[in-house]
C-alpha positions, 0 to 999 in steps of 0.5 A: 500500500502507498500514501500520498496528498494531493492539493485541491482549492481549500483541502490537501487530501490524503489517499492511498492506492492498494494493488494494480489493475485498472483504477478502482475508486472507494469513497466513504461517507459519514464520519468514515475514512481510508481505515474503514475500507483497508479490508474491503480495498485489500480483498479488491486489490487482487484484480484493481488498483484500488484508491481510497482517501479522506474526504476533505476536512475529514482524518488526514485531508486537512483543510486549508481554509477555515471550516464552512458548510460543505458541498457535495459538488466540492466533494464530487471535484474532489473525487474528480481531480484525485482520479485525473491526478491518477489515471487517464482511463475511465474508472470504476467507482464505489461508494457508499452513504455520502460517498454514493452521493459524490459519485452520483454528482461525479458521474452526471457531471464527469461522466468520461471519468466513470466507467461504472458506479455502484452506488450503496444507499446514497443518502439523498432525502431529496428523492423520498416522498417524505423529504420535507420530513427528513431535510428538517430532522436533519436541520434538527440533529443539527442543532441538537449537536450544536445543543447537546455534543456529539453523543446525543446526535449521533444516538438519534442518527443510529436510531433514524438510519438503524445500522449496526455499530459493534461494540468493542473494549479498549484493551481489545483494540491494537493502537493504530485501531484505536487511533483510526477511531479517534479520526472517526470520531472527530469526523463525527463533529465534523460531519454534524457541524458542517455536512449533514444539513448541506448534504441532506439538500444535495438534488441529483441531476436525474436527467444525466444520470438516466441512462449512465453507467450506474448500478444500484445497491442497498443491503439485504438486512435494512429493506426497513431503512431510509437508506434502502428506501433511498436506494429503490426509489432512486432505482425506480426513477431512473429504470434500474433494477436495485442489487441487494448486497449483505447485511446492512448499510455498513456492510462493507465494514462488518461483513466485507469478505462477503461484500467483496464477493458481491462487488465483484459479481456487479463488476464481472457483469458490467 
C-alpha cells in the first residue's frame, strides 16, 4: 500500500492506492475514512488498483481554509481531480452513504471519468416522498449537536438510519485501531457541524444520470431503512433494477469478505 496528498482549492487530501489493475475508486461517507475500507480495498486489490482517501476536512485531508458548510459538488471535484491526478482511463467507482452521493454528482457531471458506479444507499432525502420530513430532522440533529455534543446526535442518527455499530473494549483494540477511531470520531463533529444539513439538500441531476453507467445497491438486512428506501426509489426513477448486497448499510465494514464477493459479481457483469 502507498500514501500520498494531493492539493485541491481549500483541502490537501490524503489517499492511498492498494494493488494494480485498472483504477478502482472507494469513497466513504459519514464520519468514515481510508481505515474503514483497508479490508474491503485489500480483498479488491487482487484484480484493481484500488484508491481510497479522506474526504476533505475529514482524518488526514486537512483543510486549508477555515471550516464552512460543505458541498457535495466540492466533494464530487474532489473525487474528480484525485482520479485525473491518477489515471487517464475511465474508472470504476464505489461508494457508499455520502460517498454514493459524490459519485452520483461525479458521474452526471464527469461522466468520461466513470466507467461504472455502484452506488450503496446514497443518502439523498431529496428523492423520498417524505423529504420535507427528513431535510428538517436533519436541520434538527443539527442543532441538537450544536445543543447537546456529539453523543446525543449521533444516538438519534443510529436510531433514524438503524445500522449496526459493534461494540468493542479498549484493551481489545491494537493502537493504530484505536487511533483510526479517534479520526472517526472527530469526523463525527465534523460531519454534524458542517455536512449533514448541506448534504441532506444535495438534488441529483436525474436527467444525466438516466441512462449512465450506474448500478444500484442497498443491503439485504435494512429493506426497513431510509437508506434502502433511498436506494429503490432512486432505482425506480431512473429504470434500474436495485442489487441487494449483505447485511446492512455498513456492510462493507462488518461483513466485507462477503461484500467483496458481491462487488465483484456487479463488476464481472458490467
Amino acid at each position: 500500500m502507498d500514501s500520498a496528498t494531493l492539493a485541491v482549492p481549500g483541502a490537501e487530501l490524503y489517499y492511498q492506492v492498494h494493488g494494480s489493475g485498472p483504477v478502482l475508486l472507494l469513497i466513504s461517507g459519514g464520519n468514515a475514512d481510508t481505515g474503514l475500507y483497508t479490508t474491503l480495498a485489500e480483498r479488491l486489490a487482487a484484480h484493481h488498483t484500488v484508491v481510497t482517501y479522506d474526504r476533505r476536512g475529514n482524518s488526514h485531508s486537512r483543510l486549508t481554509e477555515p471550516p464552512t458548510e460543505q458541498r457535495i459538488e466540492e466533494h464530487a471535484d474532489d473525487a474528480h481531480r484525485l482520479l485525473a491526478a491518477l489515471t487517464d482511463e475511465p474508472a470504476t467507482v464505489f461508494g457508499n452513504g455520502t460517498g454514493a452521493t459524490i459519485g452520483l454528482d461525479l458521474l452526471a457531471r464527469h461522466p468520461g471519468q466513470v466507467r461504472l458506479l455502484v452506488a450503496h444507499e446514497p443518502f439523498l432525502p431529496g428523492v423520498l416522498p417524505d423529504a420535507k420530513y427528513w431535510r428538517e430532522t436533519f436541520d434538527e440533529i443539527h442543532d441538537l449537536f450544536l445543543r447537546s455534543g456529539r453523543e446525543a446526535a449521533t444516538e438519534e442518527l443510529i436510531r433514524l438510519f438503524d445500522v449496526s455499530v459493534p461494540t468493542v473494549e479498549p484493551a481489545e483494540l491494537s493502537d493504530p485501531a484505536r487511533e483510526m477511531l479517534d479520526r472517526v470520531f472527530a469526523n463525527v463533529d465534523f460531519n454534524l457541524a458542517y455536512e449533514i444539513r448541506s448534504f441532506s439538500r444535495y438534488e441529483p441531476d436525474l436527467a444525466a444520470l438516466r441512462g449512465a453507467p450506474l448500478s444500484l445497491v442497498a443491503g439485504d438486512e435494512g429493506a426497513h431503512t431510509p437508506l434502502y428506501r433511498t436506494a429503490a426509489v432512486l432505482a425506480e426513477r431512473l429504470d434500474l433494477s436495485l442489487t441487494e448486497f449483505p447485511a446492512d448499510h455498513v456492510g462493507h465494514i462488518m461483513r466485507p469478505d462477503e461484500f467483496a464477493d458481491a462487488l465483484f459479481e456487479v463488476l464481472d457483469v458490467a
